[in-house]
C-alpha positions as CSV (number, residue, x, y, z in Angstrom):
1,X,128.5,263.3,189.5
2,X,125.5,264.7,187.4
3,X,126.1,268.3,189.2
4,X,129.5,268.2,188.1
5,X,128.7,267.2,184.8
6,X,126.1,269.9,184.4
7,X,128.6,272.6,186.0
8,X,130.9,272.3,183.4
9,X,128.4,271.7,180.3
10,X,126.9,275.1,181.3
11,X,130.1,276.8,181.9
12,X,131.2,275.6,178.3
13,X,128.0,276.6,177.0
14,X,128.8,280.1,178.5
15,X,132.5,280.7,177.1
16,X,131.0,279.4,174.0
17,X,128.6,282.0,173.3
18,X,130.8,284.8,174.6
19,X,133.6,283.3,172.3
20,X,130.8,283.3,169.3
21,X,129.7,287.3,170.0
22,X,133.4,288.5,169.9
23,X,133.7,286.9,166.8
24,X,130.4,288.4,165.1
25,X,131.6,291.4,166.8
26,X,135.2,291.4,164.8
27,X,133.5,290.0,161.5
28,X,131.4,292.9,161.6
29,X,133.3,295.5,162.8
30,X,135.9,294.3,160.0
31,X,133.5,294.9,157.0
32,X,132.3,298.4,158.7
33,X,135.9,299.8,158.7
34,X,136.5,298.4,155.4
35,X,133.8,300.2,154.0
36,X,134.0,303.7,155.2
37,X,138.1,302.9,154.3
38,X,137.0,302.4,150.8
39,X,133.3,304.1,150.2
40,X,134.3,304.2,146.6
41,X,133.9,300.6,146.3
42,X,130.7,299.9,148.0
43,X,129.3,303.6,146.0
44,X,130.5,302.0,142.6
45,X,128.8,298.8,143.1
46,X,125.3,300.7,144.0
47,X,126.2,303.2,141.0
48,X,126.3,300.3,138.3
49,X,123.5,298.2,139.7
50,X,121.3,301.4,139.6
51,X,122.5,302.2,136.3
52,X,121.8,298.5,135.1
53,X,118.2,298.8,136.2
54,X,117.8,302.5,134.5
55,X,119.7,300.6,131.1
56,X,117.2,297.9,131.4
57,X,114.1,300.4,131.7
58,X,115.0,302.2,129.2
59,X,115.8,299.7,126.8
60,X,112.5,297.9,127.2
61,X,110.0,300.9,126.9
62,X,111.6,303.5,124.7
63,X,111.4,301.6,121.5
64,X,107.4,301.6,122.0
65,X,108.1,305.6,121.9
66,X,110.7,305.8,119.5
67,X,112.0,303.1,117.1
68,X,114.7,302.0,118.2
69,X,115.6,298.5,117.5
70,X,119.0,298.2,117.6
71,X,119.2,299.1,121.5
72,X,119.7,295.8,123.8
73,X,119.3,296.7,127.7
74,X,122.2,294.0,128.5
75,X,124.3,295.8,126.2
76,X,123.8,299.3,127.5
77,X,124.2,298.5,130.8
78,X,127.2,296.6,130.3
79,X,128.7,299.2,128.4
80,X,127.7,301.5,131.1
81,X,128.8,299.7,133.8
82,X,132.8,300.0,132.4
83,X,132.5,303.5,131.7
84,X,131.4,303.3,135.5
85,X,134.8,301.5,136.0
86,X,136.7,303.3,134.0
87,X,135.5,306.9,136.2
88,X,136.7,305.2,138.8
89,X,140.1,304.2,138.0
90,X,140.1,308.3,137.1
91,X,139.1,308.8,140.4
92,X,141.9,306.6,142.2
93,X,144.3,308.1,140.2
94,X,143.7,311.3,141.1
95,X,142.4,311.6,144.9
96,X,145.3,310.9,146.5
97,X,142.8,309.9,149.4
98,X,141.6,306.6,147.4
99,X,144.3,305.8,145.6
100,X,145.4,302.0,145.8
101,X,146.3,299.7,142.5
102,X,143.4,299.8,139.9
103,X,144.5,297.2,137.0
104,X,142.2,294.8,138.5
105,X,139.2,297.3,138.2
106,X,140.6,298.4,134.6
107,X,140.3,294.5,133.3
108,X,137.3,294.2,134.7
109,X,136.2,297.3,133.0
110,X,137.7,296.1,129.5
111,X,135.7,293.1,130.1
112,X,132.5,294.8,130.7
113,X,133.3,297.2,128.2
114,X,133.5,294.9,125.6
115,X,130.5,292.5,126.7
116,X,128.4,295.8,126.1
117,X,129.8,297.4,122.9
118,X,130.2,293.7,121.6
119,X,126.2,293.8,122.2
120,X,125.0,297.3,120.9
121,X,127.5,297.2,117.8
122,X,129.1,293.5,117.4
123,X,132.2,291.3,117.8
124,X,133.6,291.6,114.7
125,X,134.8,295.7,115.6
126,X,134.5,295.5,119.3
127,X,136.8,292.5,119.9
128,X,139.5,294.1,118.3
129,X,139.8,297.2,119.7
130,X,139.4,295.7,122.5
131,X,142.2,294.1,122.0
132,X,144.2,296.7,121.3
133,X,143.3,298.9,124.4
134,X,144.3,296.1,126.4
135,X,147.2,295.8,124.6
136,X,147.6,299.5,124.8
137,X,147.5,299.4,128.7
138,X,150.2,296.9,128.9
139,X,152.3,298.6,127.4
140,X,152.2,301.9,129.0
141,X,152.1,300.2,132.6
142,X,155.3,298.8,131.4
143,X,157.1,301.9,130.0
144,X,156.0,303.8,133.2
145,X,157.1,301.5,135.6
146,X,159.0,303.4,138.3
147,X,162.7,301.1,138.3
């Protein structure tokens, strides 16, 4: 009875790893295609982190060269990093090749945007044209919706 027992935990054993390398072998093979699909997403991510670290850099040594107090490395890379957006949302629009919907990635870069110039310049201006870009947006996207 022990034979038995050990015939059958091994063959479970066996279907159980096979089963467990297909599925790594679809979970990966899904995030490969989905990246060379869309090598505009991964590229922006590595774009705005390498900008954040230039920001930060620069923002912490170049007021020792030139006095610059008023520049905040947070700020300027946030601010950065939504122009970084915002080239993006240019580029979907126009390459018909990456196009897909972009008002997530244009809220996102408000957000950023706003974070940053909020930051370098303060809330008091920033917040409200903020405001009004966003406001802005809406309603274009809403005048040019295709009926």
């Amino acid at each position: 009875m022990s034979e038995e027992w050990e015939y059958h935990g091994e063959k479970y054993e066996k279907e159980e790893e096979k089963s467990e390398k297909e599925h790594e072998k679809d979970e990966k093979g899904h995030w490969e295609e989905k990246w060379h699909r869309d090598p505009l997403s991964a590229a922006r991510w590595a774009i705005i982190l390498i900008w954040a670290g230039i920001a930060l850099l620069i923002a912490n040594n170049l007021p020792f060269i030139i006095n610059i107090e008023w520049l905040d490395g947070w700020g300027l890379a946030f601010a950065g990093a939504g122009v970084i957006l915002l080239l993006e949302v240019v580029v979907r629009v126009l390459v018909p090749a990456y196009r897909r919907a972009v008002s997530g990635i244009l809220i996102l870069a408000a957000v950023f945007l706003g974070i940053g110039l909020g930051d370098l310049f303060g809330w008091e201006v920033t917040g409200a044209l903020v405001l009004i870009a966003v406001g802005v947006g809406i309603l274009l996207r809403s005048l040019t919706r295709r009926r």
